[in-house]
VEXDREN-2710 file (C-alpha; in Angstrom, 1 decimal):
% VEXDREN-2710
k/r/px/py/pz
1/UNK/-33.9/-27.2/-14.4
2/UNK/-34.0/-23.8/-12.8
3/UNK/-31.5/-25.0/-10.5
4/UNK/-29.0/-25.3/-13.2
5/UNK/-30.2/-22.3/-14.9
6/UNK/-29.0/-20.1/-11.4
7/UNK/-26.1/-21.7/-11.0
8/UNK/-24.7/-21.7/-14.4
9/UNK/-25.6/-17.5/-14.2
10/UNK/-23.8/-17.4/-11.0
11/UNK/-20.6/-19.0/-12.5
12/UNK/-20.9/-16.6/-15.7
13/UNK/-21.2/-13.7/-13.4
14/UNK/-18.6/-14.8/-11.3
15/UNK/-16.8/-15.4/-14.5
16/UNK/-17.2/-11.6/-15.6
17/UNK/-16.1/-10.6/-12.6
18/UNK/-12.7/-12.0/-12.1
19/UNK/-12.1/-10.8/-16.2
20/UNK/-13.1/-7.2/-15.4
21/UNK/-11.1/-7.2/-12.0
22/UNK/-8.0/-6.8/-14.6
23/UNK/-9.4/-4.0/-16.2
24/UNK/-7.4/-1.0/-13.8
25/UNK/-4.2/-3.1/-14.3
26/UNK/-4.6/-2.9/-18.1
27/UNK/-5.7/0.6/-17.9
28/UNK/-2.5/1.5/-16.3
29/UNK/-0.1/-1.1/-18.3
30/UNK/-1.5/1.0/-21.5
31/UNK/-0.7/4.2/-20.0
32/UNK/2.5/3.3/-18.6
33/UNK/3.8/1.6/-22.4
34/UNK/2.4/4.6/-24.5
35/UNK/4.4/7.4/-21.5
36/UNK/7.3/4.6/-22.6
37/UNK/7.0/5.3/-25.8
38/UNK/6.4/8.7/-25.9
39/UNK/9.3/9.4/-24.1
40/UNK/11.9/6.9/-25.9
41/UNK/11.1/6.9/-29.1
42/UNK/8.9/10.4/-29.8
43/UNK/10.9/12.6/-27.9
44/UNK/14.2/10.4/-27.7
45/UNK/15.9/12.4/-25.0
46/UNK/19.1/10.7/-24.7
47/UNK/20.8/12.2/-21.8
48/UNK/17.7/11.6/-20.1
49/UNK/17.6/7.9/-21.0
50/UNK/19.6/5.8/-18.7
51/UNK/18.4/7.3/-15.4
52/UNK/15.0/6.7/-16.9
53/UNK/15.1/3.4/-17.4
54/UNK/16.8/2.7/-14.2
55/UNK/13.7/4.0/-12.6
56/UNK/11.4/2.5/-15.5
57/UNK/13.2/-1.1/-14.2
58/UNK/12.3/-0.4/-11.1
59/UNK/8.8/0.9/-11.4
60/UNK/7.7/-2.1/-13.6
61/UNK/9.4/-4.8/-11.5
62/UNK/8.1/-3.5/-8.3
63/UNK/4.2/-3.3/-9.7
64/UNK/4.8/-7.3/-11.1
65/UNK/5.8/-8.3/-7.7
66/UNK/2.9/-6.3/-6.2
67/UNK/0.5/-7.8/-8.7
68/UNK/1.6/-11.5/-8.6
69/UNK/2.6/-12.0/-5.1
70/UNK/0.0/-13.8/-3.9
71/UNK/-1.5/-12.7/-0.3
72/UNK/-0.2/-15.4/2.3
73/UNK/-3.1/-17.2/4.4
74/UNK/-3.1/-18.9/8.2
75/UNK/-1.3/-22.2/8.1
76/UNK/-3.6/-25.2/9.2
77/UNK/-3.1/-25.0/13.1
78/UNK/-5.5/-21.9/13.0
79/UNK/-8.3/-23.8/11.2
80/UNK/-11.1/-26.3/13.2
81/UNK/-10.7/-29.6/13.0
82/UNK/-13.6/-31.8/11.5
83/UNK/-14.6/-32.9/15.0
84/UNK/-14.3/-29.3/15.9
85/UNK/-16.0/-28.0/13.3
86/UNK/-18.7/-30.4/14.0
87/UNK/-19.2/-29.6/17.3
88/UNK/-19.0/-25.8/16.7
89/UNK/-21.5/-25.9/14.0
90/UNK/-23.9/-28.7/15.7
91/UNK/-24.2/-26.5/18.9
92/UNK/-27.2/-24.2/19.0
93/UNK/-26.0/-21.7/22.1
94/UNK/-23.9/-18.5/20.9
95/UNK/-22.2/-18.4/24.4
96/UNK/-20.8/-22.2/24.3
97/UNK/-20.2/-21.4/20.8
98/UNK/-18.0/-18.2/22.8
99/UNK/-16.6/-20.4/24.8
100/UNK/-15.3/-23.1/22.6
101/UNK/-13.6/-21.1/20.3
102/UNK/-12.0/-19.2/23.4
103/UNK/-10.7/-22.6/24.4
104/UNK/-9.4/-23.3/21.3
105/UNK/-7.4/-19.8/21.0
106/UNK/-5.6/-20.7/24.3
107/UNK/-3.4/-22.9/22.3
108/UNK/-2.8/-20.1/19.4
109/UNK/-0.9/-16.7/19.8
110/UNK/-3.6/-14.9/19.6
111/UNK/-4.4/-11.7/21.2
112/UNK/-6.6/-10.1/19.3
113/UNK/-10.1/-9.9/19.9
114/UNK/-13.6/-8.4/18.3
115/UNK/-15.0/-5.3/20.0
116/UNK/-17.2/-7.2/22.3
117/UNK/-14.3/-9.4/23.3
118/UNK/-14.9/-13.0/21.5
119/UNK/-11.8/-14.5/19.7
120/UNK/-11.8/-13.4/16.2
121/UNK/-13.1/-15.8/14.0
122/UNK/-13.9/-16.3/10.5
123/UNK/-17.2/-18.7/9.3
124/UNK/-16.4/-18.4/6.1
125/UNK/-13.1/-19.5/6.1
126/UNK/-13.8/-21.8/9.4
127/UNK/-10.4/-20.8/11.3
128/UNK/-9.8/-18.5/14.5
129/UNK/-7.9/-15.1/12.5
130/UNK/-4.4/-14.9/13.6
131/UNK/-3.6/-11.2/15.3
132/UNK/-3.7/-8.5/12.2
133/UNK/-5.3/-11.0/9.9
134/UNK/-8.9/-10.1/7.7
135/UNK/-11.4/-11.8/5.2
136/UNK/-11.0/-10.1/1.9
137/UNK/-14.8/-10.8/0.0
138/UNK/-13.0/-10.1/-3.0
139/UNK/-10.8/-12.9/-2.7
140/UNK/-12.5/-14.5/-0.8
141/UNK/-9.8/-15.7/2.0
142/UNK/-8.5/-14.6/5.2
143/UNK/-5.1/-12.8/4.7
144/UNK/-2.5/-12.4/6.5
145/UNK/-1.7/-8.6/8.4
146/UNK/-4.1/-7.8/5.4
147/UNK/-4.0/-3.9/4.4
148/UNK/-6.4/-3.6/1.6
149/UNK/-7.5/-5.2/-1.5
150/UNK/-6.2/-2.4/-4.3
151/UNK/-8.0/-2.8/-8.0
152/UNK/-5.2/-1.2/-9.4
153/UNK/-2.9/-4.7/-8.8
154/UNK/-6.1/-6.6/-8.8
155/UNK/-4.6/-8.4/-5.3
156/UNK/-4.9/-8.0/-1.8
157/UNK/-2.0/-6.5/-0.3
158/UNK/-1.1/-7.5/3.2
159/UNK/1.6/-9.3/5.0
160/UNK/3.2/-11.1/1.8
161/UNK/3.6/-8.1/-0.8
162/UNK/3.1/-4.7/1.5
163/UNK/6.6/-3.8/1.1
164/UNK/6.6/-4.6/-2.3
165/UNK/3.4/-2.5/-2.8
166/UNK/5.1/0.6/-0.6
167/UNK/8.2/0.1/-3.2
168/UNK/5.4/0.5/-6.2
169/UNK/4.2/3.6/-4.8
170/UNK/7.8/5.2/-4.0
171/UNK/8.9/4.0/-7.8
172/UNK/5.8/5.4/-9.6
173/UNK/6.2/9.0/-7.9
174/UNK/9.7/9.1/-9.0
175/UNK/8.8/8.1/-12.3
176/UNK/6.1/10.6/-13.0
177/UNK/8.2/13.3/-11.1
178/UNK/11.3/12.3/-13.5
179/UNK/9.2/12.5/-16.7
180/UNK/7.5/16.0/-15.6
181/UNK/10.8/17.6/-14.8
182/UNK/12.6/16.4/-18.0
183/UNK/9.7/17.3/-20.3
184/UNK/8.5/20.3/-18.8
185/UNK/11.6/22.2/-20.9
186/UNK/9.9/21.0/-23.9
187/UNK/6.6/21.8/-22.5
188/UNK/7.7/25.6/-22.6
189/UNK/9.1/25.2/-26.4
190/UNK/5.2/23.7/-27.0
191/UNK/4.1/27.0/-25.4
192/UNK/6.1/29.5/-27.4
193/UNK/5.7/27.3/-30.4
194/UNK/9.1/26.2/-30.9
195/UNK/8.3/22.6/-31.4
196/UNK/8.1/21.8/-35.7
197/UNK/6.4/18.2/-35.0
198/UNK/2.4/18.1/-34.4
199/UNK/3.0/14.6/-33.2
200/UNK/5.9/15.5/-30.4
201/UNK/3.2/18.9/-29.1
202/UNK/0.8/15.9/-28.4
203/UNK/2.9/13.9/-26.3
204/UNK/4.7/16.6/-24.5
205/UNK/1.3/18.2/-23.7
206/UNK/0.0/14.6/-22.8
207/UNK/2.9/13.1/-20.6
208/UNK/3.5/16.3/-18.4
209/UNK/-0.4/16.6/-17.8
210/UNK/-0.7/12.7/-17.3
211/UNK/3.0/12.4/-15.3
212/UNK/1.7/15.5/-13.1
213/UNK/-1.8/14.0/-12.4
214/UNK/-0.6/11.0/-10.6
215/UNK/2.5/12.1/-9.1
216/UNK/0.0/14.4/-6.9
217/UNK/-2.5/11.2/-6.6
218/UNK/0.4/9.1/-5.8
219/UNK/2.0/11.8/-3.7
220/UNK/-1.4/11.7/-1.4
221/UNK/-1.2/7.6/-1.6
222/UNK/2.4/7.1/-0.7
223/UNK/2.6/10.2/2.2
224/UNK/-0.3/8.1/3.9
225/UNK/1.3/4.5/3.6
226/UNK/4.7/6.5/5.2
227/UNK/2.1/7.2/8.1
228/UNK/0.9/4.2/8.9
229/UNK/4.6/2.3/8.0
230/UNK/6.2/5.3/10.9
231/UNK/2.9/4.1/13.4
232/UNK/3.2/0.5/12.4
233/UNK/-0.6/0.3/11.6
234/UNK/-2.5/-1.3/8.7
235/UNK/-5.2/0.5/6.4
236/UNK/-8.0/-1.3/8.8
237/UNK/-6.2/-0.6/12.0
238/UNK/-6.0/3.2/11.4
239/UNK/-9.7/3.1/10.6
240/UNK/-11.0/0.8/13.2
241/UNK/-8.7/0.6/16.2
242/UNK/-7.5/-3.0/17.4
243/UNK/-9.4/-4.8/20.4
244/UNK/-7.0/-6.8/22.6
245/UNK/-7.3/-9.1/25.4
246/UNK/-6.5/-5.6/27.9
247/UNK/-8.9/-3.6/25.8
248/UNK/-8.7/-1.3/22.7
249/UNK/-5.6/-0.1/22.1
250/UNK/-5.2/2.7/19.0
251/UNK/-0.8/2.2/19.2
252/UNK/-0.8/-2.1/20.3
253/UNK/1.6/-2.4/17.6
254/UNK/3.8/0.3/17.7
255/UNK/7.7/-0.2/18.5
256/UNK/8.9/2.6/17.7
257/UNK/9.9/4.6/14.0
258/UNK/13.0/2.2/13.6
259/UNK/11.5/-1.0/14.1
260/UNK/8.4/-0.1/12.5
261/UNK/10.1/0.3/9.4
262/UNK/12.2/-2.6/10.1
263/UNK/8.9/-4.6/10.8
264/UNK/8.0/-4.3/6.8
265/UNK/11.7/-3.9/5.3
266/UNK/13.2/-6.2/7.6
267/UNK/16.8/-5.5/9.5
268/UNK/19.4/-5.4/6.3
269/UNK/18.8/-2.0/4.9
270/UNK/20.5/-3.1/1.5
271/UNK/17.3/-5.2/0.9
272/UNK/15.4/-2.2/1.5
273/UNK/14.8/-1.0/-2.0
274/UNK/15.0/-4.1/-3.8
275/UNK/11.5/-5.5/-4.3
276/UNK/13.1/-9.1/-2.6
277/UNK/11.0/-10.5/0.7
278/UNK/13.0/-9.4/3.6
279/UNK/9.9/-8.5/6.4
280/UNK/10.3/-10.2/9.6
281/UNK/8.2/-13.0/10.5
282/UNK/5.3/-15.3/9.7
283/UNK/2.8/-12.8/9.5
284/UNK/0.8/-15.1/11.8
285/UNK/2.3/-12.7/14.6
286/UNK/3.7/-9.5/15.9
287/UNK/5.5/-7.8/18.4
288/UNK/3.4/-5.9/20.7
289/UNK/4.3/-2.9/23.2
290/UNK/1.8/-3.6/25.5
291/UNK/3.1/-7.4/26.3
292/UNK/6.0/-7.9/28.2
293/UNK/8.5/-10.9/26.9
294/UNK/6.5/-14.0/29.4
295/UNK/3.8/-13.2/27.3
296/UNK/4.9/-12.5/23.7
297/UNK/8.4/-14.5/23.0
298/UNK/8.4/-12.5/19.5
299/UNK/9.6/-9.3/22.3
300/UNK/12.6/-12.1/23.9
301/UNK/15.0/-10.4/21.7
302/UNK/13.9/-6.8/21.9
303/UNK/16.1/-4.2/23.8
304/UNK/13.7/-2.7/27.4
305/UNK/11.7/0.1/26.4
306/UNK/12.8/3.4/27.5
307/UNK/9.8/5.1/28.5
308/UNK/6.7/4.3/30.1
309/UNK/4.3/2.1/28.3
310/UNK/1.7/3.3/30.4
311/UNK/2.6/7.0/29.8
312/UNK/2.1/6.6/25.9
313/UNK/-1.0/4.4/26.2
314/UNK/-3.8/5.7/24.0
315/UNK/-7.4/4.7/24.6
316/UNK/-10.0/5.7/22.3
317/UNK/-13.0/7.4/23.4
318/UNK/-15.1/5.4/21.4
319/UNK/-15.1/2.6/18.7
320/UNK/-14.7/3.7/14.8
321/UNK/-17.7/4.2/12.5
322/UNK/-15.8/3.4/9.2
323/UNK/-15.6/0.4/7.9
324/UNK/-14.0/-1.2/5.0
325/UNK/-16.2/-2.5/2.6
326/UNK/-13.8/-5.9/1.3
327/UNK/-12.9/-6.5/5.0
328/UNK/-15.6/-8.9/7.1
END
Protein backbone atom coordinates (compact mmCIF):
# COMPACT_ATOMS: atom_id res chain seq x y z
CA UNK A 1 0.00 0.00 0.00
CA UNK A 2 2.74 2.48 0.63
CA UNK A 3 4.36 1.24 -2.25
CA UNK A 4 1.60 2.50 -4.43
CA UNK A 5 1.18 5.46 -2.50
CA UNK A 6 5.22 6.56 -3.55
CA UNK A 7 4.96 5.69 -6.71
CA UNK A 8 1.68 7.20 -7.67
CA UNK A 9 3.44 10.68 -5.97
CA UNK A 10 6.35 10.12 -8.05
CA UNK A 11 4.30 9.92 -11.35
CA UNK A 12 2.20 13.15 -10.15
CA UNK A 13 5.47 14.92 -9.58
CA UNK A 14 6.89 13.88 -12.52
CA UNK A 15 3.62 14.82 -14.03
CA UNK A 16 3.97 18.52 -12.70
CA UNK A 17 7.12 18.66 -13.98
CA UNK A 18 7.00 17.99 -17.56
CA UNK A 19 3.61 20.67 -17.44
CA UNK A 20 5.72 23.47 -15.76
CA UNK A 21 8.82 22.78 -18.15
CA UNK A 22 6.37 24.75 -20.79
CA UNK A 23 5.96 27.54 -18.57
CA UNK A 24 9.29 29.84 -20.18
CA UNK A 25 7.93 28.91 -23.73
CA UNK A 26 4.51 30.32 -22.86
CA UNK A 27 5.94 33.21 -21.08
CA UNK A 28 7.71 34.21 -24.16
CA UNK A 29 4.79 33.13 -26.81
CA UNK A 30 2.63 35.74 -24.62
CA UNK A 31 5.19 38.32 -24.88
CA UNK A 32 6.07 37.80 -28.39
CA UNK A 33 1.87 37.85 -29.50
CA UNK A 34 1.03 41.00 -27.32
CA UNK A 35 4.82 43.02 -29.02
CA UNK A 36 2.59 41.51 -32.32
CA UNK A 37 -0.06 43.19 -31.42
CA UNK A 38 1.07 46.20 -30.15
CA UNK A 39 2.97 46.86 -33.07
CA UNK A 40 0.22 45.83 -35.91
CA UNK A 41 -2.73 46.76 -34.74
CA UNK A 42 -1.93 49.70 -31.78
CA UNK A 43 0.53 51.49 -33.45
CA UNK A 44 -0.19 50.23 -37.13
CA UNK A 45 2.97 51.45 -38.66
CA UNK A 46 2.56 50.58 -42.17
CA UNK A 47 5.76 51.31 -43.85
CA UNK A 48 7.21 49.54 -41.20
CA UNK A 49 5.04 46.39 -41.78
CA UNK A 50 6.30 44.17 -44.41
CA UNK A 51 9.97 44.10 -43.34
CA UNK A 52 8.48 43.32 -39.94
CA UNK A 53 6.80 40.52 -40.73
CA UNK A 54 9.50 39.12 -42.87
CA UNK A 55 11.52 39.00 -39.79
CA UNK A 56 8.34 38.12 -37.50
CA UNK A 57 8.19 34.90 -40.14
CA UNK A 58 11.37 34.16 -39.55
CA UNK A 59 11.68 34.60 -35.85
CA UNK A 60 8.60 32.38 -35.14
CA UNK A 61 9.47 29.71 -37.60
CA UNK A 62 12.99 29.38 -36.38
CA UNK A 63 11.84 29.16 -32.45
CA UNK A 64 9.07 26.19 -33.68
CA UNK A 65 11.90 24.31 -35.30
CA UNK A 66 14.11 24.90 -32.19
CA UNK A 67 11.33 23.81 -29.88
CA UNK A 68 10.00 20.70 -31.71
CA UNK A 69 13.03 19.26 -33.21
CA UNK A 70 13.61 16.55 -31.23
CA UNK A 71 17.36 16.02 -29.95
CA UNK A 72 18.83 12.98 -32.06
CA UNK A 73 20.16 9.86 -29.90
CA UNK A 74 23.09 7.02 -30.66
CA UNK A 75 21.72 4.53 -33.16
CA UNK A 76 21.75 0.90 -31.66
CA UNK A 77 25.39 -0.16 -32.49
CA UNK A 78 26.53 2.13 -29.53
CA UNK A 79 24.25 0.28 -27.06
CA UNK A 80 25.26 -3.29 -25.04
CA UNK A 81 23.92 -6.15 -26.12
CA UNK A 82 21.79 -8.32 -23.61
CA UNK A 83 24.69 -10.80 -23.30
CA UNK A 84 26.82 -7.76 -22.97
CA UNK A 85 24.89 -6.04 -20.71
CA UNK A 86 24.75 -9.16 -18.66
CA UNK A 87 28.16 -9.63 -18.35
CA UNK A 88 28.95 -5.92 -17.71
CA UNK A 89 26.48 -5.67 -14.98
CA UNK A 90 27.12 -9.42 -13.45
CA UNK A 91 30.91 -8.57 -13.01
CA UNK A 92 31.98 -7.26 -9.66
CA UNK A 93 35.74 -5.80 -10.70
CA UNK A 94 35.72 -2.02 -11.86
CA UNK A 95 38.95 -2.72 -13.93
CA UNK A 96 37.45 -5.74 -16.05
CA UNK A 97 34.45 -3.73 -16.07
CA UNK A 98 37.37 -0.92 -17.75
CA UNK A 99 38.37 -3.30 -19.78
CA UNK A 100 35.35 -4.66 -21.39
CA UNK A 101 33.88 -1.64 -22.40
CA UNK A 102 37.40 -0.64 -23.93
CA UNK A 103 37.03 -3.78 -25.98
CA UNK A 104 33.83 -2.97 -27.03
CA UNK A 105 34.76 0.77 -28.17
CA UNK A 106 37.49 -0.75 -30.48
CA UNK A 107 34.74 -1.50 -32.83
CA UNK A 108 33.09 2.13 -32.51
CA UNK A 109 34.57 5.52 -33.74
CA UNK A 110 35.19 6.57 -30.70
CA UNK A 111 37.82 8.76 -29.42
CA UNK A 112 36.75 10.33 -26.77
CA UNK A 113 37.48 9.50 -23.35
CA UNK A 114 36.62 10.57 -19.46
CA UNK A 115 39.39 12.47 -17.60
CA UNK A 116 40.87 9.39 -16.21
CA UNK A 117 40.88 7.72 -19.61
CA UNK A 118 37.95 4.98 -19.57
CA UNK A 119 35.65 4.94 -22.65
CA UNK A 120 32.81 7.19 -22.03
CA UNK A 121 29.92 5.47 -21.05
CA UNK A 122 26.45 5.99 -19.94
CA UNK A 123 24.63 3.48 -17.08
CA UNK A 124 21.69 5.07 -17.45
CA UNK A 125 21.20 4.82 -20.88
CA UNK A 126 23.48 1.44 -21.09
CA UNK A 127 25.46 2.50 -24.32
CA UNK A 128 29.28 3.60 -24.82
CA UNK A 129 28.64 7.80 -25.77
CA UNK A 130 29.56 8.50 -29.21
CA UNK A 131 32.55 11.44 -29.36
CA UNK A 132 30.59 14.91 -28.37
CA UNK A 133 27.59 13.13 -27.07
CA UNK A 134 25.98 13.87 -23.14
CA UNK A 135 23.18 12.57 -20.80
CA UNK A 136 20.72 15.32 -20.44
CA UNK A 137 18.78 14.47 -16.65
CA UNK A 138 16.16 16.52 -17.95
CA UNK A 139 15.38 14.41 -20.74
CA UNK A 140 16.64 11.89 -19.62
CA UNK A 141 18.70 10.45 -22.86
CA UNK A 142 22.03 10.64 -24.19
CA UNK A 143 22.12 13.33 -27.10
CA UNK A 144 23.86 13.65 -29.69
CA UNK A 145 26.98 16.63 -29.91
CA UNK A 146 24.59 17.87 -27.09
CA UNK A 147 25.06 21.76 -26.23
CA UNK A 148 22.61 22.37 -23.49
CA UNK A 149 19.21 21.81 -22.41
CA UNK A 150 17.53 25.57 -22.74
CA UNK A 151 14.02 26.06 -20.73
CA UNK A 152 13.23 28.68 -22.94
CA UNK A 153 12.45 25.81 -25.91
CA UNK A 154 11.83 23.34 -23.22
CA UNK A 155 14.33 20.88 -25.50
CA UNK A 156 17.78 19.92 -25.47
CA UNK A 157 19.67 21.55 -28.20
CA UNK A 158 22.48 19.64 -29.66
CA UNK A 159 23.42 17.94 -32.86
CA UNK A 160 19.79 17.85 -34.41
CA UNK A 161 18.45 21.58 -33.83
CA UNK A 162 21.81 23.72 -32.91
CA UNK A 163 21.66 25.50 -36.12
CA UNK A 164 18.21 25.99 -35.89
CA UNK A 165 18.58 27.27 -32.31
CA UNK A 166 21.74 29.73 -33.56
CA UNK A 167 19.08 30.94 -36.30
CA UNK A 168 16.52 31.66 -33.21
CA UNK A 169 18.95 33.73 -31.57
CA UNK A 170 20.13 35.78 -34.78
CA UNK A 171 16.16 36.27 -35.67
CA UNK A 172 15.12 37.33 -32.14
CA UNK A 173 17.99 40.13 -31.96
CA UNK A 174 16.87 41.47 -35.26
CA UNK A 175 13.43 41.51 -34.19
CA UNK A 176 13.77 43.37 -30.93
CA UNK A 177 16.45 45.62 -32.68
CA UNK A 178 13.82 46.24 -35.59
CA UNK A 179 11.01 47.12 -33.10
CA UNK A 180 13.28 49.47 -30.85
CA UNK A 181 14.56 51.42 -33.83
CA UNK A 182 11.09 51.85 -35.45
CA UNK A 183 9.37 52.83 -32.16
CA UNK A 184 11.87 54.74 -30.61
CA UNK A 185 10.47 57.89 -32.92
CA UNK A 186 7.30 57.50 -31.14
CA UNK A 187 9.06 56.90 -27.96
CA UNK A 188 10.31 60.67 -28.27
CA UNK A 189 6.54 62.01 -29.18
CA UNK A 190 5.60 59.87 -25.72
CA UNK A 191 8.34 62.05 -24.12
CA UNK A 192 7.27 65.53 -25.29
CA UNK A 193 3.68 64.47 -25.00
CA UNK A 194 2.77 64.41 -28.55
CA UNK A 195 0.99 61.15 -28.45
CA UNK A 196 -3.25 61.86 -27.88
CA UNK A 197 -3.93 57.99 -27.13
CA UNK A 198 -3.27 56.72 -23.26
CA UNK A 199 -3.48 53.23 -24.80
CA UNK A 200 -0.60 53.77 -27.67
CA UNK A 201 1.91 55.78 -24.55
CA UNK A 202 1.57 52.23 -22.87
CA UNK A 203 2.76 50.23 -25.62
CA UNK A 204 5.36 52.48 -26.95
CA UNK A 205 6.74 52.81 -23.44
CA UNK A 206 6.36 48.88 -23.11
CA UNK A 207 7.77 47.49 -26.39
CA UNK A 208 10.90 49.75 -26.59
CA UNK A 209 11.76 48.88 -22.85
CA UNK A 210 10.77 45.09 -23.42
CA UNK A 211 12.40 45.03 -27.27
CA UNK A 212 15.68 46.80 -25.59
CA UNK A 213 15.88 44.33 -22.66
CA UNK A 214 16.37 41.24 -24.67
CA UNK A 215 18.12 42.44 -27.62
CA UNK A 216 21.08 43.24 -24.88
CA UNK A 217 20.29 39.61 -23.25
CA UNK A 218 20.12 38.18 -26.59
CA UNK A 219 23.05 40.25 -27.75
CA UNK A 220 25.23 38.50 -24.82
CA UNK A 221 23.55 34.97 -25.82
CA UNK A 222 24.08 35.03 -29.57
CA UNK A 223 27.91 36.83 -29.36
CA UNK A 224 28.82 33.71 -27.18
CA UNK A 225 27.22 30.88 -29.48
CA UNK A 226 29.33 32.98 -32.51
CA UNK A 227 32.36 31.96 -30.24
CA UNK A 228 32.04 28.64 -29.78
CA UNK A 229 30.34 28.15 -33.70
CA UNK A 230 34.09 30.32 -34.86
CA UNK A 231 36.12 27.55 -32.27
CA UNK A 232 33.89 24.64 -33.21
CA UNK A 233 33.16 23.83 -29.47
CA UNK A 234 29.95 22.92 -27.61
CA UNK A 235 28.55 24.79 -24.39
CA UNK A 236 30.18 21.67 -22.33
CA UNK A 237 33.38 21.62 -24.24
CA UNK A 238 34.18 25.29 -23.60
CA UNK A 239 33.54 24.60 -19.87
CA UNK A 240 35.12 21.28 -19.42
CA UNK A 241 37.80 20.63 -22.11
CA UNK A 242 37.60 17.16 -24.17
CA UNK A 243 39.73 14.07 -23.00
CA UNK A 244 41.04 12.03 -26.01
CA UNK A 245 42.81 9.00 -26.55
CA UNK A 246 46.34 11.49 -26.89
CA UNK A 247 45.25 13.40 -23.92
CA UNK A 248 43.17 16.66 -23.20
CA UNK A 249 42.90 18.66 -25.87
CA UNK A 250 41.04 22.36 -25.36
CA UNK A 251 40.96 22.95 -29.72
CA UNK A 252 40.43 18.65 -30.76
CA UNK A 253 37.67 19.88 -32.86
CA UNK A 254 38.66 22.80 -34.39
CA UNK A 255 39.14 23.01 -38.39
CA UNK A 256 39.41 26.09 -38.93
CA UNK A 257 36.69 29.48 -39.05
CA UNK A 258 35.27 28.18 -42.49
CA UNK A 259 34.66 24.67 -41.76
CA UNK A 260 33.59 25.33 -38.34
CA UNK A 261 30.76 27.22 -39.58
CA UNK A 262 30.33 24.84 -42.33
CA UNK A 263 30.34 21.94 -39.63
CA UNK A 264 26.73 23.45 -38.17
CA UNK A 265 25.41 25.19 -41.52
CA UNK A 266 26.69 22.67 -43.75
CA UNK A 267 28.50 23.47 -47.34
CA UNK A 268 25.53 25.30 -49.47
CA UNK A 269 25.49 28.71 -47.97
CA UNK A 270 21.87 29.32 -49.50
CA UNK A 271 20.64 26.86 -46.76
CA UNK A 272 22.30 28.92 -44.36
CA UNK A 273 19.59 31.09 -43.08
CA UNK A 274 16.69 28.94 -43.77
CA UNK A 275 15.86 26.97 -40.56
CA UNK A 276 16.08 23.55 -43.09
CA UNK A 277 18.77 20.64 -41.74
CA UNK A 278 21.76 21.09 -43.76
CA UNK A 279 24.77 20.20 -40.89
CA UNK A 280 27.11 17.61 -42.05
CA UNK A 281 27.04 14.26 -40.74
CA UNK A 282 25.52 11.76 -38.32
CA UNK A 283 26.29 13.51 -35.24
CA UNK A 284 27.72 10.17 -34.11
CA UNK A 285 31.11 11.71 -35.37
CA UNK A 286 33.46 14.49 -36.19
CA UNK A 287 36.34 15.58 -37.88
CA UNK A 288 39.26 16.06 -35.66
CA UNK A 289 42.61 18.08 -36.19
CA UNK A 290 44.59 16.05 -34.21
CA UNK A 291 43.92 12.69 -36.40
CA UNK A 292 45.44 12.22 -39.52
CA UNK A 293 43.08 10.58 -42.43
CA UNK A 294 44.34 6.42 -41.44
CA UNK A 295 42.73 7.26 -38.41
CA UNK A 296 39.56 9.43 -38.85
CA UNK A 297 38.05 8.62 -42.65
CA UNK A 298 35.57 11.67 -41.79
CA UNK A 299 39.31 13.89 -42.67
CA UNK A 300 39.67 11.50 -46.29
CA UNK A 301 38.12 14.36 -48.02
CA UNK A 302 39.71 17.35 -46.19
CA UNK A 303 42.32 19.51 -48.04
CA UNK A 304 46.33 19.11 -45.82
CA UNK A 305 46.47 21.50 -43.15
CA UNK A 306 48.70 24.38 -43.62
CA UNK A 307 50.27 24.84 -40.47
CA UNK A 308 51.62 22.82 -37.83
CA UNK A 309 49.23 20.89 -35.78
CA UNK A 310 51.73 20.63 -33.19
CA UNK A 311 52.44 24.36 -33.30
CA UNK A 312 48.71 25.23 -32.41
CA UNK A 313 48.22 22.45 -29.93
CA UNK A 314 46.76 23.69 -26.69
CA UNK A 315 47.09 21.74 -23.39
CA UNK A 316 45.42 22.77 -20.40
CA UNK A 317 47.13 23.24 -17.24
CA UNK A 318 44.56 21.68 -15.38
CA UNK A 319 41.07 19.99 -15.76
CA UNK A 320 37.84 22.51 -15.44
CA UNK A 321 35.96 23.02 -12.19
CA UNK A 322 32.49 23.85 -13.74
CA UNK A 323 30.26 21.69 -14.46
CA UNK A 324 26.92 21.55 -15.99
CA UNK A 325 24.22 20.74 -13.90
CA UNK A 326 21.76 18.65 -16.76
CA UNK A 327 24.91 17.02 -18.24
CA UNK A 328 26.06 13.48 -16.34
Amino acid sequence: MRRGWKMALSGGLRCCRRVLSWVPVLVIVLVVLWSYYAYVFELCLVIYLIFYHAIFVFFTWTYWKSIFTLPQQPNQKFHLSYTDKERYENEERPEVQKQMLSDMAKKLPVYTRTGSGAVRFCDRCHLIKPDRCHHCSVCAMCVLKMDHHCPWVNNCIGFSNYKFFLQFLAYSVLYCLYIATTVFSYFIKYWRGELPSVRSKFHVLFLLFVACMFFVSLVILFGYHCWLVSRNKTTLEAFCTPVFTSGPEKNGFNLGFIKNIQQVFGDNKKFWLLPIGSSPGDGHSFPMRCMNESQNPLLANEEPWEENEDDNRDYPEGSSSLAVETET
